[in-house]
BAVO-449996 format. One line per field, with one value per residue (C-alpha): residue in three letters; x negated, z, y. Coordinates in Angstrom, 3 decimals. Layout:
REM residues N
aa <- c(ALA, ...)
east <- c(X, ...)
up <- c(Z, ...)
north <- c(Y, ...)
***
This chain:
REM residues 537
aa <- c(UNK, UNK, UNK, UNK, UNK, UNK, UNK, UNK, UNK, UNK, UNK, UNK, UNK, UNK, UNK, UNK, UNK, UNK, UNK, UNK, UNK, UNK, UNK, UNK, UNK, UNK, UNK, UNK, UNK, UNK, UNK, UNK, UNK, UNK, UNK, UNK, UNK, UNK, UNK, UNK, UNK, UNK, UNK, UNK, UNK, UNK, UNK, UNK, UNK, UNK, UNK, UNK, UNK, UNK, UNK, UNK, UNK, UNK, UNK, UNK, UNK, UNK, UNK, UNK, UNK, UNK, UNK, UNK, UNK, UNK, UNK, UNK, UNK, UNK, UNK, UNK, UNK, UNK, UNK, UNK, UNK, UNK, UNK, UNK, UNK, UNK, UNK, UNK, UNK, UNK, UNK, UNK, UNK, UNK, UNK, UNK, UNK, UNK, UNK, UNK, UNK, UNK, UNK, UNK, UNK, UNK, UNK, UNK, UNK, UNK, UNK, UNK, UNK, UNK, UNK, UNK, UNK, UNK, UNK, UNK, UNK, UNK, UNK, UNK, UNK, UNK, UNK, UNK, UNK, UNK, UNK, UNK, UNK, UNK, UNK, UNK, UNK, UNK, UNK, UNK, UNK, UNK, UNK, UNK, UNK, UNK, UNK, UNK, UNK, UNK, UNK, UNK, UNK, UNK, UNK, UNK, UNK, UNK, UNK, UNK, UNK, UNK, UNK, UNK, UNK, UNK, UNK, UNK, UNK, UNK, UNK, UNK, UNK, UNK, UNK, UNK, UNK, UNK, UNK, UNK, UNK, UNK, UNK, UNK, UNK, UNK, UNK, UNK, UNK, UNK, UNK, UNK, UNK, UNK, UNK, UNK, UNK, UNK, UNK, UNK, UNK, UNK, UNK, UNK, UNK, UNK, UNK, UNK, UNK, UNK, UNK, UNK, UNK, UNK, UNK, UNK, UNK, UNK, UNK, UNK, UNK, UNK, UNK, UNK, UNK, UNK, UNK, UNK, UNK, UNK, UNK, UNK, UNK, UNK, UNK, UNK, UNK, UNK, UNK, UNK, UNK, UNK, UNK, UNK, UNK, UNK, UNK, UNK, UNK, UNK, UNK, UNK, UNK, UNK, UNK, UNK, UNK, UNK, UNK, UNK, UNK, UNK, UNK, UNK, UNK, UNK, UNK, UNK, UNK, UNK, UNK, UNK, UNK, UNK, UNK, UNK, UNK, UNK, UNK, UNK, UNK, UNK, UNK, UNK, UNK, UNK, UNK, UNK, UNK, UNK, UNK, UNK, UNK, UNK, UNK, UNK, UNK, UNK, UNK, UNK, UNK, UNK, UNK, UNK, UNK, UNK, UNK, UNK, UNK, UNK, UNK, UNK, UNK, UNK, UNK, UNK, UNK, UNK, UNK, UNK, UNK, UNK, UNK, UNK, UNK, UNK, UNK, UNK, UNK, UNK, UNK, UNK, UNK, UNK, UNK, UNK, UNK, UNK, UNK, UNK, UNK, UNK, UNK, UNK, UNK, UNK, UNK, UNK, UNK, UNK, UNK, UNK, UNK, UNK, UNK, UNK, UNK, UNK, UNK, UNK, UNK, UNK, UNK, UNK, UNK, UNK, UNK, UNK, UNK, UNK, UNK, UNK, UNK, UNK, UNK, UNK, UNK, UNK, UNK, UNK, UNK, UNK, UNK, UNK, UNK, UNK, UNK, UNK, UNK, UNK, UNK, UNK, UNK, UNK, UNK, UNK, UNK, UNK, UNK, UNK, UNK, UNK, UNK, UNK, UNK, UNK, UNK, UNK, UNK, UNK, UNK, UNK, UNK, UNK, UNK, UNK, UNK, UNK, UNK, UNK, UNK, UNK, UNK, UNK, UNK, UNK, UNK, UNK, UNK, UNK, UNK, UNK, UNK, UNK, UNK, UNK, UNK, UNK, UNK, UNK, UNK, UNK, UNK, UNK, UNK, UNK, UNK, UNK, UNK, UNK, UNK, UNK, UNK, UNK, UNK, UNK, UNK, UNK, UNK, UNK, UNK, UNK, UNK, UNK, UNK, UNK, UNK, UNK, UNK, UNK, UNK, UNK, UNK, UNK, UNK, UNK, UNK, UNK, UNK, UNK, UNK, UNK, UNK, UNK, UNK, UNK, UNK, UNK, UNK, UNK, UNK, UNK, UNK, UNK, UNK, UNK, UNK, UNK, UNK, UNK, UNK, UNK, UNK, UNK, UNK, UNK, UNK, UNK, UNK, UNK, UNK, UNK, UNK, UNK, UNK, UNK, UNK, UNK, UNK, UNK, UNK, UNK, UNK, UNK, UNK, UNK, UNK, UNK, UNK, UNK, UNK, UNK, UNK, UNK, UNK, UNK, UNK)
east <- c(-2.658, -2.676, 0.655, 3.025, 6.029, 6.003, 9.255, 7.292, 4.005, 6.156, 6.988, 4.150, 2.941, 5.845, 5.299, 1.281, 2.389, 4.993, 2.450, 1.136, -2.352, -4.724, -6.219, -5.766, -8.363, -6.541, -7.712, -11.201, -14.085, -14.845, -18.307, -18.088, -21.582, -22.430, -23.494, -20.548, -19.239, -16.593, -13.316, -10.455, -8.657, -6.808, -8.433, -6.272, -8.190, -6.404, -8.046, -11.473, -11.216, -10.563, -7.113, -6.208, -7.711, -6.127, -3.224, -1.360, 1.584, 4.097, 1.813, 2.220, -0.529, -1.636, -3.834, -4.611, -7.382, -7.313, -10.463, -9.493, -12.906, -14.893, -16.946, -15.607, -18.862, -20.027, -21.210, -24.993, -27.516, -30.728, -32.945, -36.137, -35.277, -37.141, -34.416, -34.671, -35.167, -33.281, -29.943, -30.549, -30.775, -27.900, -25.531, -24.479, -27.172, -26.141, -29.291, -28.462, -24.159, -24.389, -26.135, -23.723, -25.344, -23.614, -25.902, -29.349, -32.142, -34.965, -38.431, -41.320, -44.888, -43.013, -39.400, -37.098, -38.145, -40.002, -40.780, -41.519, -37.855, -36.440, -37.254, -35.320, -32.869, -29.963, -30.485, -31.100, -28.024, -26.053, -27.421, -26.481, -22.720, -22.639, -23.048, -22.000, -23.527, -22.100, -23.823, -23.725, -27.780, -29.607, -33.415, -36.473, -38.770, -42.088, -45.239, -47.478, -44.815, -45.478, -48.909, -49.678, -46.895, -48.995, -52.197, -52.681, -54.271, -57.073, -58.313, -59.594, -57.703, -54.832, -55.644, -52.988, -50.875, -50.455, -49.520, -47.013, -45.858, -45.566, -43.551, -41.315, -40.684, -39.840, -37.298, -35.399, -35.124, -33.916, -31.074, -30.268, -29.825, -33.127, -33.060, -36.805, -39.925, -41.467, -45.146, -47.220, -50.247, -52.366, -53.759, -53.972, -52.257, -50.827, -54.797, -55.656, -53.510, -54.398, -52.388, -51.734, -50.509, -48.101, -47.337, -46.935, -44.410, -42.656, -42.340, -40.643, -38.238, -36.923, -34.620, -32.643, -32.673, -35.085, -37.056, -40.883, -40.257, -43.820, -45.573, -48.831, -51.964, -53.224, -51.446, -54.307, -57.721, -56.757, -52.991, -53.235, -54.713, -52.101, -49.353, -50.783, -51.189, -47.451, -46.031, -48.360, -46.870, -43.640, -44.370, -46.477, -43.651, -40.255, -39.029, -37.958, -40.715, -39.097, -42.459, -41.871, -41.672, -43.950, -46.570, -50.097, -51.740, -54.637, -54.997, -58.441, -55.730, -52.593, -51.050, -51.545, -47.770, -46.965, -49.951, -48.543, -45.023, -46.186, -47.231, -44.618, -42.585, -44.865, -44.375, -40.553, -40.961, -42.287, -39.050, -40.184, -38.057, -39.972, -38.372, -39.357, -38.067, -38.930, -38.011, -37.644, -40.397, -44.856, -45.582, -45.630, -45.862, -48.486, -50.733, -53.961, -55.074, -54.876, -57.969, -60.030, -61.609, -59.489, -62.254, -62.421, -58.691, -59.161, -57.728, -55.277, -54.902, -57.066, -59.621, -59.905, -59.998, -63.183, -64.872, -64.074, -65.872, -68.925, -72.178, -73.741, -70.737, -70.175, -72.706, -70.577, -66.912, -68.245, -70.004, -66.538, -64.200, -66.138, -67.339, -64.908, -66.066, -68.008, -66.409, -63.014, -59.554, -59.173, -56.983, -58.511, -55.832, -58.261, -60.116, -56.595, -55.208, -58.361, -58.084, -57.420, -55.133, -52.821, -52.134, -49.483, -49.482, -45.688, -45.687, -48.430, -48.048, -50.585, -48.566, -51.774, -51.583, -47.960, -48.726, -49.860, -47.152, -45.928, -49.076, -52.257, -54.972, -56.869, -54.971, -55.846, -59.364, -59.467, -57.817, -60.404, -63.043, -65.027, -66.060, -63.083, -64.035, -64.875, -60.596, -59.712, -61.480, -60.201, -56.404, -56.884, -58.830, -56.251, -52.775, -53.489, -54.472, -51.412, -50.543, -47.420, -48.840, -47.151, -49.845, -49.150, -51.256, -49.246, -48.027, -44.280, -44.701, -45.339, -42.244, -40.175, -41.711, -40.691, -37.249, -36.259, -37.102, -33.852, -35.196, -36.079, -33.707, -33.693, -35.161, -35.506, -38.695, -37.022, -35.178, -32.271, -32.673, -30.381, -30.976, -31.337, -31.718, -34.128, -33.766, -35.201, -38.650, -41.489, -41.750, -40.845, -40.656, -37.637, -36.839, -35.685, -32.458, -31.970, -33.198, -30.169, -28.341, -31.799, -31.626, -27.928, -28.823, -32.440, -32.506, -29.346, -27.344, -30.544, -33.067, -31.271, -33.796, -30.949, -27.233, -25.192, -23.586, -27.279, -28.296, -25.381, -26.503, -29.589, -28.028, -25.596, -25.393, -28.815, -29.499, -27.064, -28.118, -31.806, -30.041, -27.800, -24.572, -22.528, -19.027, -20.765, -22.168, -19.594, -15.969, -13.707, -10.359, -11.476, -14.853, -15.533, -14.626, -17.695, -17.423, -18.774, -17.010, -18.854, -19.008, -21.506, -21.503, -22.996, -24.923, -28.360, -30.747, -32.065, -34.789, -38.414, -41.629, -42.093, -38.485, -37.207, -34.413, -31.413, -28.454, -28.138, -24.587, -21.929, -21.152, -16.640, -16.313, -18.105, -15.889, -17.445, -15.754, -12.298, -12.758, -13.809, -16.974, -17.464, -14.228, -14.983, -18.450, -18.405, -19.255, -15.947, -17.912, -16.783, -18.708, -17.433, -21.037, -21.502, -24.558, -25.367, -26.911, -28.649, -27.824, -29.288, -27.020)
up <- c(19.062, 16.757, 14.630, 17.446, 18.551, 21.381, 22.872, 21.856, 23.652, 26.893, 26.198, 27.062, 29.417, 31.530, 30.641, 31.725, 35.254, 35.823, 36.157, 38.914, 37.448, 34.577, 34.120, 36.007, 35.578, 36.974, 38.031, 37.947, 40.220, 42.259, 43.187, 45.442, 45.545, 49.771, 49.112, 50.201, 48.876, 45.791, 45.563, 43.199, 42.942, 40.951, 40.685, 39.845, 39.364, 39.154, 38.236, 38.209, 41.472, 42.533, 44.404, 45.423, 45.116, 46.178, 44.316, 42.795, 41.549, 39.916, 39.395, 36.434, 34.217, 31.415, 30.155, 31.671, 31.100, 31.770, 33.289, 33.991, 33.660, 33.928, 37.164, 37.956, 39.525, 40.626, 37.745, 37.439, 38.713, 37.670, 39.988, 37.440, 34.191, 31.633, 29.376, 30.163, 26.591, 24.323, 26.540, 25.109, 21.406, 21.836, 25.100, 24.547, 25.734, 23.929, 25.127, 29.062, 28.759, 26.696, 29.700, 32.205, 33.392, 34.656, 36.284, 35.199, 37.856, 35.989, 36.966, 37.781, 37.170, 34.518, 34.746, 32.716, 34.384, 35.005, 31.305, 28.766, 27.077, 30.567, 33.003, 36.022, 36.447, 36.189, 32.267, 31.489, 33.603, 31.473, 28.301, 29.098, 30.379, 27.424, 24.943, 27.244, 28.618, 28.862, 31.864, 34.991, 35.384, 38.206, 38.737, 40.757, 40.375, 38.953, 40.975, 37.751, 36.359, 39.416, 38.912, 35.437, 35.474, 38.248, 38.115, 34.701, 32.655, 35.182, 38.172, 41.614, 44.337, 44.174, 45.989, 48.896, 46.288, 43.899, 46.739, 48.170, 44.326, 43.557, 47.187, 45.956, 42.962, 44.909, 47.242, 43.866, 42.505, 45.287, 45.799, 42.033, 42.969, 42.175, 44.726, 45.537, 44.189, 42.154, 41.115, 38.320, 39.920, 38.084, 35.116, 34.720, 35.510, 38.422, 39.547, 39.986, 42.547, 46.440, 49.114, 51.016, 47.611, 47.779, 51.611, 51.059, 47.926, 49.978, 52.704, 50.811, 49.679, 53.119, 54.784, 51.738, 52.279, 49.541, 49.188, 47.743, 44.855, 43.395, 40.771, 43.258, 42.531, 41.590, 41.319, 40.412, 43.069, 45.484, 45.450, 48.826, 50.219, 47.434, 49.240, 52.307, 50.765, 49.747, 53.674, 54.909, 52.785, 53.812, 57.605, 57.564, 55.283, 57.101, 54.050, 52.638, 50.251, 47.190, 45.588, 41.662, 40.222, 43.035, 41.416, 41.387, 38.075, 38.343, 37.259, 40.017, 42.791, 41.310, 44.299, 46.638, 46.775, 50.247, 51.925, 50.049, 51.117, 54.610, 54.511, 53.856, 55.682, 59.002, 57.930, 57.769, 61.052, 62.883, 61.992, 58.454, 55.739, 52.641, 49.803, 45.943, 42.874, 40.174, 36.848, 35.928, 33.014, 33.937, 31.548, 31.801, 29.711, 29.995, 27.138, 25.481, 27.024, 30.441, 29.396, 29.215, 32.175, 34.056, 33.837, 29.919, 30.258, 31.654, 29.133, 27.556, 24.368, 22.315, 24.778, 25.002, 21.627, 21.383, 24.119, 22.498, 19.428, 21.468, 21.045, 24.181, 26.359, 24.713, 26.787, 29.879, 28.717, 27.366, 31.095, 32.654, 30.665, 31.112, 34.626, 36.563, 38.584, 41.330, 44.695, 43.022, 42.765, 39.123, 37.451, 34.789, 32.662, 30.273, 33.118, 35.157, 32.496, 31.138, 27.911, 24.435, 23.791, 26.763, 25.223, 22.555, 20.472, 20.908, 18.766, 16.560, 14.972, 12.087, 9.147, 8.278, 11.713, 11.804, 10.557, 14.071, 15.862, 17.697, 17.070, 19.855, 20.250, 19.352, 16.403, 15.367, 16.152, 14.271, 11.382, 11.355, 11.944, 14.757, 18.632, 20.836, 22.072, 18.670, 17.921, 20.953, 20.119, 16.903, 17.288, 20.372, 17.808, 14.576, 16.820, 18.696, 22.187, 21.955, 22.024, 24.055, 25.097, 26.919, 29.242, 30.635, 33.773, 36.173, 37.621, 37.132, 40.727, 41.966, 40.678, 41.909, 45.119, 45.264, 43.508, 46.580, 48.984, 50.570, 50.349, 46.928, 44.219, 39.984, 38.262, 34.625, 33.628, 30.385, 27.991, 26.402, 22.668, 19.764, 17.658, 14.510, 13.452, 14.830, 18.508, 17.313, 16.173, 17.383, 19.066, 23.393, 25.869, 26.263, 29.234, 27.665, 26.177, 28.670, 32.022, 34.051, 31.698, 32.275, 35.924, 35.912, 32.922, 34.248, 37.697, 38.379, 36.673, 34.802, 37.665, 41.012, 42.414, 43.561, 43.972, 41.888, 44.959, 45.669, 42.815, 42.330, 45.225, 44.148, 40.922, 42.776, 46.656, 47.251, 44.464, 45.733, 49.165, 48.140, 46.721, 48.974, 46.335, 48.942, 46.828, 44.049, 43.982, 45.917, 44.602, 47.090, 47.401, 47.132, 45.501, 42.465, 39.893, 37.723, 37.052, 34.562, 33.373, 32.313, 31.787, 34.380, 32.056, 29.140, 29.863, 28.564, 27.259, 23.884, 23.318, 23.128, 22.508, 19.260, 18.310, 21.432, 19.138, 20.452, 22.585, 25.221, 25.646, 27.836, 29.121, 27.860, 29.601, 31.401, 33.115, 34.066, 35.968, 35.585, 31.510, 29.436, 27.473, 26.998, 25.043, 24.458, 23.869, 21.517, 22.788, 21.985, 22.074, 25.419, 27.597, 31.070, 33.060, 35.139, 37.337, 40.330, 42.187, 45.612, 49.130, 48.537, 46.102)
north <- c(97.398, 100.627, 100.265, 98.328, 99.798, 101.922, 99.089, 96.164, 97.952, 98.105, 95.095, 93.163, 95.361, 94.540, 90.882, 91.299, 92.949, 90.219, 87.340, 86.350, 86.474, 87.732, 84.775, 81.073, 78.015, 75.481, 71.313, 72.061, 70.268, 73.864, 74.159, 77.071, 78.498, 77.507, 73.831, 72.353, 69.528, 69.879, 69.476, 70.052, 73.219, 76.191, 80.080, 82.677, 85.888, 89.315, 92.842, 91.460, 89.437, 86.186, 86.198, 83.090, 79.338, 76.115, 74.337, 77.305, 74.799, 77.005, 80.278, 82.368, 83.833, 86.222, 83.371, 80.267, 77.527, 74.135, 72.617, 69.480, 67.185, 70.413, 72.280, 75.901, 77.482, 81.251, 82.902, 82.072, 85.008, 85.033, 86.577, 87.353, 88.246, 90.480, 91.897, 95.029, 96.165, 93.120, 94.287, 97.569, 96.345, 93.435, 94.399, 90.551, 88.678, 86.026, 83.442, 83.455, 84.101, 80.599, 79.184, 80.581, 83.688, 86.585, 88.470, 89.406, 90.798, 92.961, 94.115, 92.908, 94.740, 96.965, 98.343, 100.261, 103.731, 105.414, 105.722, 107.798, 106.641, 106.234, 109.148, 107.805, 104.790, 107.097, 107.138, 103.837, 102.646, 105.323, 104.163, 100.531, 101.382, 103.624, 100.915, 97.861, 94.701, 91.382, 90.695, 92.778, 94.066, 95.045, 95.649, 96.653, 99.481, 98.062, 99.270, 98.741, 101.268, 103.376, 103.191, 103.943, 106.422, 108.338, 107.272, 106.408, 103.346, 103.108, 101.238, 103.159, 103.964, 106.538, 110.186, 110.942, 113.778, 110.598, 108.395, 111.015, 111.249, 106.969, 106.916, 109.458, 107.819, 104.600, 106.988, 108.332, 104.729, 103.518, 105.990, 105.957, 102.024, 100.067, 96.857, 97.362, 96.974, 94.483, 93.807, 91.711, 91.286, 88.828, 91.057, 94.712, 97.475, 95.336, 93.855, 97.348, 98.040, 97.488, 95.924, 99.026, 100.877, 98.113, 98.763, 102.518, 102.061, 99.261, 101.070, 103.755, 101.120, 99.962, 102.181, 101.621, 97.714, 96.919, 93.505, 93.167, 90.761, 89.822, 88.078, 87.211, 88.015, 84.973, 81.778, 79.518, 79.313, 82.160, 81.595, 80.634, 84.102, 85.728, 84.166, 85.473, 88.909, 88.895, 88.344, 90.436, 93.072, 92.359, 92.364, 95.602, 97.286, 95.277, 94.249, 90.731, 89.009, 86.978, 85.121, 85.158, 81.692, 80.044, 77.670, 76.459, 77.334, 75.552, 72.442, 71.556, 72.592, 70.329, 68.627, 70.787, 72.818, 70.895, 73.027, 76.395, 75.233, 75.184, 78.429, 79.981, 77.873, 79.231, 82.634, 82.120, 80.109, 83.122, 84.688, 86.942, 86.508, 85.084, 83.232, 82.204, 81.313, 78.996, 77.949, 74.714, 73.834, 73.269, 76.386, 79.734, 82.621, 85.791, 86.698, 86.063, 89.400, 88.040, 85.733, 89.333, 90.291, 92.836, 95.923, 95.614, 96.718, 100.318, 103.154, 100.458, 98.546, 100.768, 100.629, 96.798, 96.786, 98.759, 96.837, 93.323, 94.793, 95.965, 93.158, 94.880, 93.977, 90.664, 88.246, 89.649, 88.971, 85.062, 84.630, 86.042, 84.370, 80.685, 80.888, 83.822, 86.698, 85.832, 87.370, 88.050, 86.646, 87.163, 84.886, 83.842, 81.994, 80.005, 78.143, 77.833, 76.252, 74.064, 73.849, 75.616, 73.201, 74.142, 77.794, 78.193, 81.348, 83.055, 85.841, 88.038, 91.304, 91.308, 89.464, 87.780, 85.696, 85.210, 81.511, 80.692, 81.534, 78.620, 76.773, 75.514, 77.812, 74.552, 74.268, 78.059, 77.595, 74.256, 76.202, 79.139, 77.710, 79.575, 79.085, 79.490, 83.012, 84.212, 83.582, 84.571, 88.087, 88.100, 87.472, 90.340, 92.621, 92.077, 91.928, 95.898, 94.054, 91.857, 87.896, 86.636, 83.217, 79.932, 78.386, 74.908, 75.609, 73.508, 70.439, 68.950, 67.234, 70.723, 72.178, 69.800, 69.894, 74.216, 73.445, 71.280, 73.536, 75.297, 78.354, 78.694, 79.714, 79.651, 82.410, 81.808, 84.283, 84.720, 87.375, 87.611, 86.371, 84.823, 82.059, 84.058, 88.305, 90.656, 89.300, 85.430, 86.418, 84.654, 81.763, 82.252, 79.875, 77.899, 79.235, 82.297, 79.394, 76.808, 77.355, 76.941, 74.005, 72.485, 72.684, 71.152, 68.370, 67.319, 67.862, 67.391, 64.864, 62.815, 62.608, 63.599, 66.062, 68.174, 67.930, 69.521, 71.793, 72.689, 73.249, 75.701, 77.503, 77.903, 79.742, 81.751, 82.627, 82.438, 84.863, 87.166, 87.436, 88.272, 91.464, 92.469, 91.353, 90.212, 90.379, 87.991, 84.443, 82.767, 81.525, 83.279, 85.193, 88.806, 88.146, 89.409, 87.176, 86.069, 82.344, 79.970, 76.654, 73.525, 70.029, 68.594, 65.528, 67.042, 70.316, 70.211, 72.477, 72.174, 74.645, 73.284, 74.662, 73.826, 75.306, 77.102, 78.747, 76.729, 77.199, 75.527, 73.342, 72.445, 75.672, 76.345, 79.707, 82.526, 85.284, 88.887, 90.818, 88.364, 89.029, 86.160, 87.058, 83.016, 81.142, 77.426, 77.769, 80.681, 84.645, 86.843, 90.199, 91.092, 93.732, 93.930, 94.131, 96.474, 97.452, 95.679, 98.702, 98.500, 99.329, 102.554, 104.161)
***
């Protein structure tokens, strides 16, 4: 507005301050975020809240948007998200606001802090308000982060001063507004860490009304003790237990999700509060690394590296890697997933092997020429330690059987990315584009696992119980106002795994905060996230 009149500048203020409201979406289908059954209706949302709903015949507004033939829902939260670092280089998250995100959850083995570029949450919540976010952000503390941080790159149990020191670290993340701790458990740092570390650091977490939000263990032959593992953590530390995106990554055990449902279900039964998430494809993403055994992992990348070279050690790795670790729970992701052919190569560093990205291992393998292992070592040796990997280790008919459950939400897995520039290298899952429009074009409209007003709740309320965001995830006067607008007739996702680089569609507008960062399908620029700090701040 630099060069207006100071008259016409009063102007419009006075005109702003006469409306009734900032902004009014008026005649859409309002799926409220409970599960109830929709109906039509009017939102008018003033300073960043919703303030009234119903027919608001008559009302005035700033700006108003008509949604006739379109759903008016809770802006989507997702509840495990790893863009802890892309929101940093690209505040607009352009990949999840075009799905109808407004809220993105962080953490999981690793976190933002503590970190050598992060000391404490306080600076990287500064650095993010500092150069704005389009989404609000929240996040755990990561217990591998913990670990390393304290312990170092190394497996063995912690002494009592480092303990004492990884508890204290919990108590200052906690009060500087961390939501609770979060762990990785399936591969180093995380598989180095023992189930009453994980007490000790959750325990830290509670009197602030933290959860335990973990990536088990093992999701493929001993998920079943892993799940058992993750409430027993909860009970012994009083906390809630959210299981990251719940699975069976084996393909021997395929089928059997009713038997892991009903465990938790017993747990929850017996009055402990244990939920999940899952996203909505049968592959996952980890890295080739995760095929090493977890010892050869001790001292880091550089260390690996020099063990993978090592003959002497090289009978042991090929007997690990094809037959497991006798007496462990190792996950090992090459026999979970059964194939060479279920593993497709995301990213490499080494320009030589950048022509594989988005290809098979089998078709790398074919392509080189060599025994399996002798590639696998390779791309490990030539990439410093290094290669994001989609495995399709398990079932569809297992996901849908979690995704109906009432007590399992929508967590995506994925990172904010765009479709071209420095944030759309590689080749990622597709998650990381069209997790929720998939949800609400697949499973909703196309196949009728879930309702729509479930599947809603899935996105929204549920998520914003878990952590403790009890003024977001529902449309309601005096709740925050971050909405999403769509067409329920023609959302889709459109990212695949051989080019995961597209937008998804059908999503017209996403508010934050009552300010549109979403206007008919295209991102404005708009900022308005805030953090979504814990109980304990």
């Amino acid at each position: 507005m630099a060069g207006m009149k100071p008259g016409l500048l009063l102007f419009l203020a006075t005109l702003a301050s006469a409306q009734d409201f900032d902004l009014l979406i008026r005649n859409g289908r309002i799926v409220d975020g409970t599960g109830n059954p929709s109906y039509t209706a009017d939102v008018g949302v003033r300073a960043g809240k919703i303030a009234a709903m119903g027919r608001l015949t008559g009302k005035t507004a700033t700006r108003t948007i008509d949604a006739a033939g379109l759903t008016v829902a809770p802006g989507f939260i997702d509840i495990h998200n790893h863009s802890d670092n892309t929101i940093v280089q690209d505040g607009n998250a352009q990949s999840f606001i075009r799905q109808g995100v407004t809220s993105m959850i962080f953490g999981e083995g690793g976190s933002a802090a503590p970190s050598k570029r992060w000391q404490d949450f306080h600076t990287y919540f500064a650095e993010l308000l500092k150069n704005g976010i389009s989404t609000n952000i929240g996040t755990y503390v990561g217990s591998s982060e913990l670990w390393t941080w304290v312990h170092g790159q190394k497996a063995g149990p912690p002494t009592p001063e480092e303990l004492d020191r990884m508890r204290a670290l919990v108590r200052e993340a906690m009060q500087q507004g961390a939501l609770g701790v979060a762990s990785s458990l399936s591969g180093p740092p995380g598989s180095w860490i023992d189930t009453a570390t994980l007490v000790a650091m959750c325990e830290a977490a509670a009197p602030y009304g933290g959860i335990y939000s973990t990536h088990m263990r093992t999701e493929g032959r001993g998920v079943f003790e892993s799940v058992a593992e993750a409430i027993e953590i909860g009970r012994q530390a009083k906390v809630p237990v959210d299981i990251i995106h719940l699975k069976i990554a084996e393909h021997e055990m395929w089928g059997q999700m009713p038997e892991l449902i009903a465990t938790i279900a017993a747990a929850r039964a017996r009055g402990q509060q244990v939920e999940a998430n899952v996203y909505p494809y049968r592959a996952g993403q980890n890295n080739l690394a995760t095929i090493i055994p977890p010892w050869a992992h001790e001292g880091g990348a550089q260390a690996l590296i020099a063990r993978l070279k090592d003959p002497a050690l090289r009978p042991r790795l090929e007997n690990e890697i094809n037959h497991g670790i006798a007496g462990t729970n190792w996950y090992n992701h090459y026999t979970a997933t059964g194939s060479w052919e279920g593993m497709l190569l995301v990213s490499l560093s080494n320009p030589q092997y950048k022509r594989f990205e988005g290809k098979r291992m089998s078709e790398v393998i074919a392509a080189l020429k060599k025994p399996g292992i002798d590639v696998l070592f390779e791309l490990l040796i030539n990439n410093n330690g290094s290669v994001p990997t989609v495995y399709f280790h398990h079932s569809e008919e297992d996901m849908r059987y979690a995704l109906k459950q009432p007590w399992v939400s929508i967590g995506s897995d994925g990172t904010a990315v765009t479709e071209e520039g420095p944030l759309a290298a590689g080749n990622p899952h597709p998650r990381y584009f069209g997790t929720f429009p998939r949800v609400l074009g697949r499973y909703v409209r196309d196949e009728h696992v879930l309702t729509l007003e479930d599947a809603i709740r899935k996105m929204t309320s549920a998520n914003a119980a878990k952590v403790h965001q009890y003024d977001r995830g529902l449309l309601r006067p005096g709740m925050v106002a971050d909405v999403t607008v769509f067409n329920a007739d023609t959302i889709i996702d459109n990212a695949t795994y051989e080019k995961p680089h597209q937008y998804a569609t059908g999503v017209e507008y996403v508010i934050v905060n009552g300010k549109v960062v979403l206007d008919r399908g295209k991102h404005n620029g708009a900022r308005p996230g805030v953090i979504l700090y814990g109980p304990g701040k």
